[in-house]
N, CA, C and O atoms as a printed pandas DataFrame, in Angstrom:
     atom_number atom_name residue_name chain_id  residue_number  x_coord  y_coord  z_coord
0              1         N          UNK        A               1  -16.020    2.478    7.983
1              2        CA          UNK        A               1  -14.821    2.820    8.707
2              3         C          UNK        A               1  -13.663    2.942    7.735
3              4         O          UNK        A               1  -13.573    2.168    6.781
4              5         N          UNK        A               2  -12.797    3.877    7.955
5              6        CA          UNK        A               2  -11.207    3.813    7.337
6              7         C          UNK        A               2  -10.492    3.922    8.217
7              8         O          UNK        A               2  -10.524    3.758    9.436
8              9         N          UNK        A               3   -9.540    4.344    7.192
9             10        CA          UNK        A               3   -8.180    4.730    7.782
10            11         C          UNK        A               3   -7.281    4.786    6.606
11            12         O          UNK        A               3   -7.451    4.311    5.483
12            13         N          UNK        A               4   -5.899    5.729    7.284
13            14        CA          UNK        A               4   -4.635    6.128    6.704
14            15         C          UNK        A               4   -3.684    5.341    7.176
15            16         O          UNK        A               4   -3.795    4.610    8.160
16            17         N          UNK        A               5   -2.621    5.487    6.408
17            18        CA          UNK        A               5   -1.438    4.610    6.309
18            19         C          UNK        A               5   -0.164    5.415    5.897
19            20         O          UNK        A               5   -0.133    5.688    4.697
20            21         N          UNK        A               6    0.686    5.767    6.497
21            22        CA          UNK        A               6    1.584    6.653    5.955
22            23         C          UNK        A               6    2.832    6.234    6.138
23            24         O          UNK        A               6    2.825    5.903    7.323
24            25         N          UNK        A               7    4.198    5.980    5.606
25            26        CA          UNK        A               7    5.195    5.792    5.953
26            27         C          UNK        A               7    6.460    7.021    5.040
27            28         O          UNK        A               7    6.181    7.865    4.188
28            29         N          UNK        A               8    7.664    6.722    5.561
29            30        CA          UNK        A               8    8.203    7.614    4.781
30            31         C          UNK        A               8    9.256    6.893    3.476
31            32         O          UNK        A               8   10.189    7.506    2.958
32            33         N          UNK        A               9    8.876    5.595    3.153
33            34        CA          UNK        A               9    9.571    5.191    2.342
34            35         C          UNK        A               9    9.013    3.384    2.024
35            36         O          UNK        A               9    8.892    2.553    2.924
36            37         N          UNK        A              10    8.817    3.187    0.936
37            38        CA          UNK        A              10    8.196    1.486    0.632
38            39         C          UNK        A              10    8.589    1.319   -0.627
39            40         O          UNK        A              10    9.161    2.198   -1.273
40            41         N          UNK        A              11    8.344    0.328   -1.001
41            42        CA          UNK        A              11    8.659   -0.641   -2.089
42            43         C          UNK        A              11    7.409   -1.921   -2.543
43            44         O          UNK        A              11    7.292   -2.923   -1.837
44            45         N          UNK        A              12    6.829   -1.780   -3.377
45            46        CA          UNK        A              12    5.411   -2.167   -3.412
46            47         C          UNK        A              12    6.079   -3.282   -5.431
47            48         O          UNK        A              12    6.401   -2.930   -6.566
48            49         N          UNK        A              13    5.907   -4.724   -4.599
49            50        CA          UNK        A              13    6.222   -5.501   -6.064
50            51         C          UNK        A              13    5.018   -6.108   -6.055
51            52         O          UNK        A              13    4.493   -6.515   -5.018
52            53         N          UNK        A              14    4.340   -6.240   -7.573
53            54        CA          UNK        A              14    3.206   -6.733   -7.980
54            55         C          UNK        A              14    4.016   -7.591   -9.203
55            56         O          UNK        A              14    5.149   -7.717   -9.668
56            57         N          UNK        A              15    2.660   -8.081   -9.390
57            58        CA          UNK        A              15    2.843   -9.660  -10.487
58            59         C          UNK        A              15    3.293   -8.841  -11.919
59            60         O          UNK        A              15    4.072   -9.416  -12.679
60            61         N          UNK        A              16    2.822   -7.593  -12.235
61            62        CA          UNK        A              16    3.168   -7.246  -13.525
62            63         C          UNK        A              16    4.180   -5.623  -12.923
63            64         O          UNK        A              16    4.413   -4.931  -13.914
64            65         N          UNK        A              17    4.523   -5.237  -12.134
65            66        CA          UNK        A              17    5.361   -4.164  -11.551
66            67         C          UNK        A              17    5.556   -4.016  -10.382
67            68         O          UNK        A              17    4.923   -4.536   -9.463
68            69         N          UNK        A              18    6.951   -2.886  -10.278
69            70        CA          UNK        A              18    7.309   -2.687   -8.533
70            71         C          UNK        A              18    7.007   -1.865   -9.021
71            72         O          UNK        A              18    7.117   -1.660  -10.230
72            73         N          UNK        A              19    6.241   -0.713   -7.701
73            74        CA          UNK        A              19    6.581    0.276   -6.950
74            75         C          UNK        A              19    7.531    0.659   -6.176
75            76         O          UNK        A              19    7.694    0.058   -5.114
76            77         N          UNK        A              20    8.402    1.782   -6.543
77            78        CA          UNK        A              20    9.024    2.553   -5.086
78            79         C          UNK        A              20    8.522    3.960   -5.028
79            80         O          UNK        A              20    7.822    4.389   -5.946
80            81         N          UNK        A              21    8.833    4.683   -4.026
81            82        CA          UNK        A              21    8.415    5.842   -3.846
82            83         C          UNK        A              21    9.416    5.900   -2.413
83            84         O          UNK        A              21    9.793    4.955   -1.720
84            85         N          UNK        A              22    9.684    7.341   -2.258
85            86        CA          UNK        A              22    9.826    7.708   -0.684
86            87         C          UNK        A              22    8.713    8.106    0.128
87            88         O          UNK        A              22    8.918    8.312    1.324
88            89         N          UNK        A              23    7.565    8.243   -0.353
89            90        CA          UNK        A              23    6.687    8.427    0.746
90            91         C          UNK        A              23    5.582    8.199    0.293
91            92         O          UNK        A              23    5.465    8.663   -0.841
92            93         N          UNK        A              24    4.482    7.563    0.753
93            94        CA          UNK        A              24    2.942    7.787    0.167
94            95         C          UNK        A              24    1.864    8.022    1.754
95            96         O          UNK        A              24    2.162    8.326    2.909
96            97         N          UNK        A              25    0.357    7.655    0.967
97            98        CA          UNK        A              25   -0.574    7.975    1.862
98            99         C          UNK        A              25   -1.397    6.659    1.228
99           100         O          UNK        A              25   -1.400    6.187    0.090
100          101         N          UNK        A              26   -2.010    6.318    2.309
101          102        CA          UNK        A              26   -2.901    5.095    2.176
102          103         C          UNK        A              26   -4.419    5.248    2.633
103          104         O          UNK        A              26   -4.740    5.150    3.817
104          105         N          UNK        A              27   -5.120    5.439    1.843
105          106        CA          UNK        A              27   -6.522    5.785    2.804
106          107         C          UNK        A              27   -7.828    5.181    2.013
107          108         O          UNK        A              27   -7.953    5.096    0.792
108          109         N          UNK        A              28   -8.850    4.749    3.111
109          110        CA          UNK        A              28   -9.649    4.029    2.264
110          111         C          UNK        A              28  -10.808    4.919    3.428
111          112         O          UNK        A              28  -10.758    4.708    4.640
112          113         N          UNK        A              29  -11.864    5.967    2.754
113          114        CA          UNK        A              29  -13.071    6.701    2.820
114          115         C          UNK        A              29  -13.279    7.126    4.233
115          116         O          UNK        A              29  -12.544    6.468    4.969
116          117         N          UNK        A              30  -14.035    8.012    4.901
117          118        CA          UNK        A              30  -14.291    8.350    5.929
118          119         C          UNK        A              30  -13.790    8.967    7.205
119          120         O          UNK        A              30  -13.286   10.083    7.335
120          121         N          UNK        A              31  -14.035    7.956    8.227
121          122        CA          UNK        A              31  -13.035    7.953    9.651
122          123         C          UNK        A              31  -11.916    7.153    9.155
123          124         O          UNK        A              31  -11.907    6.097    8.522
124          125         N          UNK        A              32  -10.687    8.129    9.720
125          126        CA          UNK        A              32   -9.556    7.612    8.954
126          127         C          UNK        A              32   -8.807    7.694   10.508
127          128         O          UNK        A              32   -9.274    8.366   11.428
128          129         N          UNK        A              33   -7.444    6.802   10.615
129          130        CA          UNK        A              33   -6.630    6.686   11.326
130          131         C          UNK        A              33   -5.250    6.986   10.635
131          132         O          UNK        A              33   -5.125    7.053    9.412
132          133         N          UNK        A              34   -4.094    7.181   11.653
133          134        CA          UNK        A              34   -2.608    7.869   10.968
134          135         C          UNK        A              34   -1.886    6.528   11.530
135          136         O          UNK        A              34   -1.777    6.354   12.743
136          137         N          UNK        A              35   -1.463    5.714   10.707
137          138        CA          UNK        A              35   -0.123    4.671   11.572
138          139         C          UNK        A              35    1.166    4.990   10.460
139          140         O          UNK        A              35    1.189    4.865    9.235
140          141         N          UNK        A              36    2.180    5.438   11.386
141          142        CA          UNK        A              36    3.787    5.783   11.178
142          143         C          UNK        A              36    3.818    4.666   11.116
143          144         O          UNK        A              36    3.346    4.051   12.072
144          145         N          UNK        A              37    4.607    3.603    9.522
145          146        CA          UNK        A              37    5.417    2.196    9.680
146          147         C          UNK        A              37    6.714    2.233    9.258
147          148         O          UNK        A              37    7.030    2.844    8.237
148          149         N          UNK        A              38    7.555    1.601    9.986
149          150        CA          UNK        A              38    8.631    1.020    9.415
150          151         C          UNK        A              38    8.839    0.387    8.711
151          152         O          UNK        A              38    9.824    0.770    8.081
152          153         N          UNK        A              39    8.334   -0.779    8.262
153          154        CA          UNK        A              39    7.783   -1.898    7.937
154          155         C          UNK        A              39    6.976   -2.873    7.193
155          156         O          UNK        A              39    6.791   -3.538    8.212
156          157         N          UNK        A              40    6.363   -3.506    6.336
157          158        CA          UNK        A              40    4.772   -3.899    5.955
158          159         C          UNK        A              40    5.145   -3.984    4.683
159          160         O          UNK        A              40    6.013   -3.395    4.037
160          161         N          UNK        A              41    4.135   -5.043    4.340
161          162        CA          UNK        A              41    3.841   -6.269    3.554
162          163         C          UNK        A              41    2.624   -6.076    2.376
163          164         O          UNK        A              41    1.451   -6.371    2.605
164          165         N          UNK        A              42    3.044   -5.600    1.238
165          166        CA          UNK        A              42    1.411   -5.436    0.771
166          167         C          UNK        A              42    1.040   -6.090   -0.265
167          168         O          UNK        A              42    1.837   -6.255   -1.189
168          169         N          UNK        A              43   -0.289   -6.609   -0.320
169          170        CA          UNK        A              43   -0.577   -7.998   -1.530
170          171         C          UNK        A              43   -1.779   -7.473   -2.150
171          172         O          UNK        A              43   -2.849   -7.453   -1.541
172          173         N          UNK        A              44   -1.649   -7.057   -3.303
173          174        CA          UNK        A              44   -2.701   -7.243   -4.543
174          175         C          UNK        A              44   -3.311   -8.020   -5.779
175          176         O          UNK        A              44   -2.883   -8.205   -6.918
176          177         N          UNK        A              45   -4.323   -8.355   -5.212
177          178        CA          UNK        A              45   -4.421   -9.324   -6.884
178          179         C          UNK        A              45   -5.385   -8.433   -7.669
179          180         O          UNK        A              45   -5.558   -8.932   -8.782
180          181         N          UNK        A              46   -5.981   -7.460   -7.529
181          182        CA          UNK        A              46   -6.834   -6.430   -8.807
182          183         C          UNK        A              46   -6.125   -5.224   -8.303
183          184         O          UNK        A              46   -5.953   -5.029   -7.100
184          185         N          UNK        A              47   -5.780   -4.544   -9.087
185          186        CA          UNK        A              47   -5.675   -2.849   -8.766
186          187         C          UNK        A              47   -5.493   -2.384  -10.281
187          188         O          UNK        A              47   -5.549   -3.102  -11.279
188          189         N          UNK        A              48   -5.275   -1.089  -10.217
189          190        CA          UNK        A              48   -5.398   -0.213  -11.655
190          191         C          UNK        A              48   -4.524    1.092  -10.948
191          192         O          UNK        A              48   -4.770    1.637   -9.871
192          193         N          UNK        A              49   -3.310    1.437  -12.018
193          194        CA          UNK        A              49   -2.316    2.198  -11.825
194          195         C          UNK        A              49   -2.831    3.585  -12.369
195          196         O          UNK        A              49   -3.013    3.483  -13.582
196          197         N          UNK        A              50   -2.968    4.161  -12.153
197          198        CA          UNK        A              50   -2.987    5.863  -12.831
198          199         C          UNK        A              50   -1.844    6.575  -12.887
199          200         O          UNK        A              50   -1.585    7.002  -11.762
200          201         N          UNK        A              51   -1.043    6.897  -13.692
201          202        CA          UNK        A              51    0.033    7.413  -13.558
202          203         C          UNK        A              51   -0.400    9.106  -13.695
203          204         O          UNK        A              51    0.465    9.813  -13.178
204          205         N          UNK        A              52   -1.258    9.682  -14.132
205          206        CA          UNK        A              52   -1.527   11.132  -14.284
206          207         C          UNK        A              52   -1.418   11.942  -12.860
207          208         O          UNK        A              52   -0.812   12.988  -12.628
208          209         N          UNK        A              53   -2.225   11.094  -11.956
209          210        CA          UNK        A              53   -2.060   11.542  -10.281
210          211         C          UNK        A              53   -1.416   10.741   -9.352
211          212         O          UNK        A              53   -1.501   10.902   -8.135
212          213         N          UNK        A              54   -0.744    9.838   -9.937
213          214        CA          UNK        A              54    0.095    8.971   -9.264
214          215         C          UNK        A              54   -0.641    8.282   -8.082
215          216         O          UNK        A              54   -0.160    8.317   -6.949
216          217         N          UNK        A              55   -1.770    7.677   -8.348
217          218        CA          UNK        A              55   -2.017    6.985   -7.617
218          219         C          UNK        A              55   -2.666    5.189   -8.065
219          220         O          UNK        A              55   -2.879    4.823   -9.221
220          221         N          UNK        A              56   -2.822    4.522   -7.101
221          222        CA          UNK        A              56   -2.798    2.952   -7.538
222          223         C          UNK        A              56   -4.655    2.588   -6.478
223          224         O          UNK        A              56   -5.115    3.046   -5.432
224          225         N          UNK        A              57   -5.053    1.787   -7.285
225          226        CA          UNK        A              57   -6.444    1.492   -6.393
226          227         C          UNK        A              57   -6.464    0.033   -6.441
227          228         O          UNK        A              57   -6.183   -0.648   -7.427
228          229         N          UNK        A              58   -6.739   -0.291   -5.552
229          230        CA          UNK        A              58   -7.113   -1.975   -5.798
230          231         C          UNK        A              58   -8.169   -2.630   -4.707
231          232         O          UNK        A              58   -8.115   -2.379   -3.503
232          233         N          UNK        A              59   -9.018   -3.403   -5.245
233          234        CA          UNK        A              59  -10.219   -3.891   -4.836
234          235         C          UNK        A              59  -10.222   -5.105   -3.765
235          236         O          UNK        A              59  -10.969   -5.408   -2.834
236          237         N          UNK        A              60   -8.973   -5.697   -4.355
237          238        CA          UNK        A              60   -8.659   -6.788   -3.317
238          239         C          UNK        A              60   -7.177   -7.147   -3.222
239          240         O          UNK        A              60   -6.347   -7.455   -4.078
240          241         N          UNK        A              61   -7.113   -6.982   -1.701
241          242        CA          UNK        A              61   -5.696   -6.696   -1.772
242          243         C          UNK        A              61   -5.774   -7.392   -0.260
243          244         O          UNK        A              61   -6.809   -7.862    0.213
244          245         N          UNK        A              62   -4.189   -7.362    0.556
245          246        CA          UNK        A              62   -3.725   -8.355    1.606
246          247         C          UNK        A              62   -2.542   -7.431    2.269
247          248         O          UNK        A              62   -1.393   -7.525    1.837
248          249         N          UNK        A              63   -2.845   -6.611    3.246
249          250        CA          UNK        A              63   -2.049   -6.216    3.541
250          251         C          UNK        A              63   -1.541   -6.771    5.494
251          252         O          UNK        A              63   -2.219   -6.652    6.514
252          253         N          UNK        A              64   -0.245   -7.304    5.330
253          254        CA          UNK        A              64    0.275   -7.831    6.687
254          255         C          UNK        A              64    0.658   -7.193    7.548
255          256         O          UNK        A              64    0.886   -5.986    7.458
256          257         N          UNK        A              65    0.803   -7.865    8.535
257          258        CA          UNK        A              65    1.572   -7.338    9.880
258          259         C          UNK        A              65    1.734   -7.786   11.095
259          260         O          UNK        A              65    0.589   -7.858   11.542
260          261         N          UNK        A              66    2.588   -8.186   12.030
261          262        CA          UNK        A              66    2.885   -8.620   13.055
262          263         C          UNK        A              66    2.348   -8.773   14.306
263          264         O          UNK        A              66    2.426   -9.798   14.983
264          265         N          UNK        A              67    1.528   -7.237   14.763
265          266        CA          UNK        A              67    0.891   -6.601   15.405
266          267         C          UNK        A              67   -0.987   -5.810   14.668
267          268         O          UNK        A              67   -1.996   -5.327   15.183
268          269         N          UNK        A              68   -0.691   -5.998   13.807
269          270        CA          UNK        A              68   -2.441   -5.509   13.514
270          271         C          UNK        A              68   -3.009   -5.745   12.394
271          272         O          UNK        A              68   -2.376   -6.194   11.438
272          273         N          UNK        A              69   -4.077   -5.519   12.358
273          274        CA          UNK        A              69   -4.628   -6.573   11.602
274          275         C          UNK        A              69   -5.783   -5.624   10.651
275          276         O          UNK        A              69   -6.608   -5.001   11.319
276          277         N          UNK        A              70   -5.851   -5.519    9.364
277          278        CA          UNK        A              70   -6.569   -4.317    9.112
278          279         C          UNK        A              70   -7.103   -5.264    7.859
279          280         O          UNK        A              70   -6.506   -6.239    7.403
280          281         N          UNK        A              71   -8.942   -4.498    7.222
281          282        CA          UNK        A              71   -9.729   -4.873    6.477
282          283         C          UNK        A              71  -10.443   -3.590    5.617
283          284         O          UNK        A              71  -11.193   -2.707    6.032
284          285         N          UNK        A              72   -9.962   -3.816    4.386
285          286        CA          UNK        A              72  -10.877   -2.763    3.207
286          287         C          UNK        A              72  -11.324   -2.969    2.379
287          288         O          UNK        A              72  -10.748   -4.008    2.056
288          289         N          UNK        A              73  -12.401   -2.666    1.235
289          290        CA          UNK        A              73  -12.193   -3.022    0.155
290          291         C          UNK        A              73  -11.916   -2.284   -0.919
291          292         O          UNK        A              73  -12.258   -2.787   -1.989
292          293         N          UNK        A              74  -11.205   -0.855   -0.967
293          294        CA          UNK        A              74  -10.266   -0.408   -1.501
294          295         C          UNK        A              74   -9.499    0.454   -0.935
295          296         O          UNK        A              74   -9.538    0.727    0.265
296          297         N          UNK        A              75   -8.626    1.022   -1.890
297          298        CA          UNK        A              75   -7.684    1.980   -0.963
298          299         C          UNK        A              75   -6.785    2.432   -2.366
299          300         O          UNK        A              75   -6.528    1.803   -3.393
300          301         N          UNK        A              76   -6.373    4.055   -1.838
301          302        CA          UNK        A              76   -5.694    4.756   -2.711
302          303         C          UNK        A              76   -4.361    5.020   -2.294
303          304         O          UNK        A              76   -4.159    5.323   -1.118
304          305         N          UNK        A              77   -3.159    4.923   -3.340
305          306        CA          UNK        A              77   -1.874    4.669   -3.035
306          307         C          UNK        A              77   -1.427    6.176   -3.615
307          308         O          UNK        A              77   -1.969    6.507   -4.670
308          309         N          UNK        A              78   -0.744    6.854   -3.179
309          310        CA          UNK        A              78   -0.217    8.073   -3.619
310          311         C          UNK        A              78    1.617    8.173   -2.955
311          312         O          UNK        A              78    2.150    7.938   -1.871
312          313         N          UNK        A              79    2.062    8.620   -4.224
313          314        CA          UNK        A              79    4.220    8.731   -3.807
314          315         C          UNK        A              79    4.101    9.961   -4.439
315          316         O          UNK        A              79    3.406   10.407   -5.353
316          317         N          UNK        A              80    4.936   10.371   -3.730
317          318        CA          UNK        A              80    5.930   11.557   -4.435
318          319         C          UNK        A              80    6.692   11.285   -5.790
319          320         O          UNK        A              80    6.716   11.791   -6.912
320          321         N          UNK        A              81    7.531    9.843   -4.890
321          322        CA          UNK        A              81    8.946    9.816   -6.593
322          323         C          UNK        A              81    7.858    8.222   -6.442
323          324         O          UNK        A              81    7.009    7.730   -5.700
324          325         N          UNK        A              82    8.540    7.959   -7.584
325          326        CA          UNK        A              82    8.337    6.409   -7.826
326          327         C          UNK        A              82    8.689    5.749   -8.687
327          328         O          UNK        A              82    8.635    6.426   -9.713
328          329         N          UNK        A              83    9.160    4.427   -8.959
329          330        CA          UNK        A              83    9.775    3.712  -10.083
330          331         C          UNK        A              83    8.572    2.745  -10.155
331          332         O          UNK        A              83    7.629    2.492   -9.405
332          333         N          UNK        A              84    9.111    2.182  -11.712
333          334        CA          UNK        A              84    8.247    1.132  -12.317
334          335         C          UNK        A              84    8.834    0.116  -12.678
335          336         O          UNK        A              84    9.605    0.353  -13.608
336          337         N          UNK        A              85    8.806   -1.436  -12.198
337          338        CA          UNK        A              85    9.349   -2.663  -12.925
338          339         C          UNK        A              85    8.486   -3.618  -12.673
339          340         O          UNK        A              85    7.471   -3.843  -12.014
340          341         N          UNK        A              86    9.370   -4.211  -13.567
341          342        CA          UNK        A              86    8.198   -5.738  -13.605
342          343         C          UNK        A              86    8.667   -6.850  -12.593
343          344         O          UNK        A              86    9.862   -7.137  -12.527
344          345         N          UNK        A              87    7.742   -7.466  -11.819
345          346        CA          UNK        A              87    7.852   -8.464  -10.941
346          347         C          UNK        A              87    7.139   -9.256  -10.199
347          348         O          UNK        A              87    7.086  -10.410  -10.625
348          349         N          UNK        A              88    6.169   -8.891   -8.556
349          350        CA          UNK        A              88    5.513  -10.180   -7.767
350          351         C          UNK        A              88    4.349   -9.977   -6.602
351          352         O          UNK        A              88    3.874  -11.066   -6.278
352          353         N          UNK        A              89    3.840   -8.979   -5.972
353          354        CA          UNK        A              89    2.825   -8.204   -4.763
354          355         C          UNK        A              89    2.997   -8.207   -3.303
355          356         O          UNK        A              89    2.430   -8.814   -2.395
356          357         N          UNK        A              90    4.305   -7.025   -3.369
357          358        CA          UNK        A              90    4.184   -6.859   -2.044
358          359         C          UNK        A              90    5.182   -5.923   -1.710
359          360         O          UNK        A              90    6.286   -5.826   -2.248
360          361         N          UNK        A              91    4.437   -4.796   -0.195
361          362        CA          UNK        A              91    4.668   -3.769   -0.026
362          363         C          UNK        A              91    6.028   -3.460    0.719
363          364         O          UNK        A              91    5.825   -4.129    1.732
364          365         N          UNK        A              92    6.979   -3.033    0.857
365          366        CA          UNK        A              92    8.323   -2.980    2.019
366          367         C          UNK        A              92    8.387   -1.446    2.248
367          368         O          UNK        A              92    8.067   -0.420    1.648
368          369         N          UNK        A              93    8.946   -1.798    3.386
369          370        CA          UNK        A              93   10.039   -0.649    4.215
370          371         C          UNK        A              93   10.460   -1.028    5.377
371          372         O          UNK        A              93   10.535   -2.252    5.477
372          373         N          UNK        A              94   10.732   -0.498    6.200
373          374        CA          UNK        A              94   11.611   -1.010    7.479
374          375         C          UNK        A              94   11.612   -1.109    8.904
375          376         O          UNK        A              94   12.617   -0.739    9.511
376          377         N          UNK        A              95   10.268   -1.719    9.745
377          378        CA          UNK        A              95   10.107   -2.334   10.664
378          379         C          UNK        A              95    9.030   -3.678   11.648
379          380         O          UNK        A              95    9.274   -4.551   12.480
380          381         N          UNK        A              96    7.427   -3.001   10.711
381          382        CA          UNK        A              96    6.744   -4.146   11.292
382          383         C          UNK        A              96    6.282   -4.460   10.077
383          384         O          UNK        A              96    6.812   -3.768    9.207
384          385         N          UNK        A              97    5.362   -5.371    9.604
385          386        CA          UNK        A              97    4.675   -6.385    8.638
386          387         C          UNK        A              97    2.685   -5.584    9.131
387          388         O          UNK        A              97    2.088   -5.501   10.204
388          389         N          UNK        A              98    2.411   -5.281    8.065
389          390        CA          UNK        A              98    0.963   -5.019    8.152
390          391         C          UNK        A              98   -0.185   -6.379    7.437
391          392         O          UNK        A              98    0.395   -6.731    6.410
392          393         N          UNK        A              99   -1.007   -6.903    7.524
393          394        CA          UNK        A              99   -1.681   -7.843    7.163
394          395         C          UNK        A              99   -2.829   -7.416    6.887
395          396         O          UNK        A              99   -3.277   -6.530    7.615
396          397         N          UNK        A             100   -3.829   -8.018    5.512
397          398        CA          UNK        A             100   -5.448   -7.290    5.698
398          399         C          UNK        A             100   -5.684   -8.089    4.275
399          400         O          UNK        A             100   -4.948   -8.494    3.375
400          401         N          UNK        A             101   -6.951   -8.102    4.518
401          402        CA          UNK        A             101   -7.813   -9.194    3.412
402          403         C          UNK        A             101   -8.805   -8.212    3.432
403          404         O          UNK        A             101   -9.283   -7.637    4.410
404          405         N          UNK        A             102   -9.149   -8.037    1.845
405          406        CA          UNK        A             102  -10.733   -7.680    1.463
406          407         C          UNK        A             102  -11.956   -8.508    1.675
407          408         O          UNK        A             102  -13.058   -8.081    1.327
């Protein structure tokens, strides 16, 4: 099973960098689902950055939420713009909290 993840704007801080971007796509293989967030929480402890296609993968990761409750064991991160700094794991934008354990 998958699914997609799309919002139009997040902020993604990990232990060795932030992410920002105004928009990405979240999808992990197959049957995929579309959820519009405001909102959400995202936690990685393995992933690997590619900057050539701008995308981020990670094997085990924690993503929250208020209302639902989601499980993968990977998933591909893709932005348009995006910045890079150093900092702590976890995803923002502006309304609900997403949650999920590998």
């Amino acid at each position: 099973m998958g699914f997609e993840l799309r919002a139009p704007s997040f902020e993604l801080r990990a232990s060795s960098f932030e992410f920002r971007g105004t928009s990405f796509e979240f999808r992990e293989r197959a049957t995929s689902f579309e959820l519009p967030t405001l909102s959400y929480e995202l936690r990685a402890t393995g992933f690997e950055l590619q900057a050539s296609n701008y995308s981020l993968r990670a094997t085990v990761f924690e993503l929250r939420a208020s209302s639902y409750g989601l499980r993968a064991t990977g998933f591909e991160l893709r932005a348009a713009s995006y910045e890079l700094r150093a900092t702590s794991c976890e995803l923002r934008a502006t309304g609900y909290e997403l949650r999920a354990k590998s």
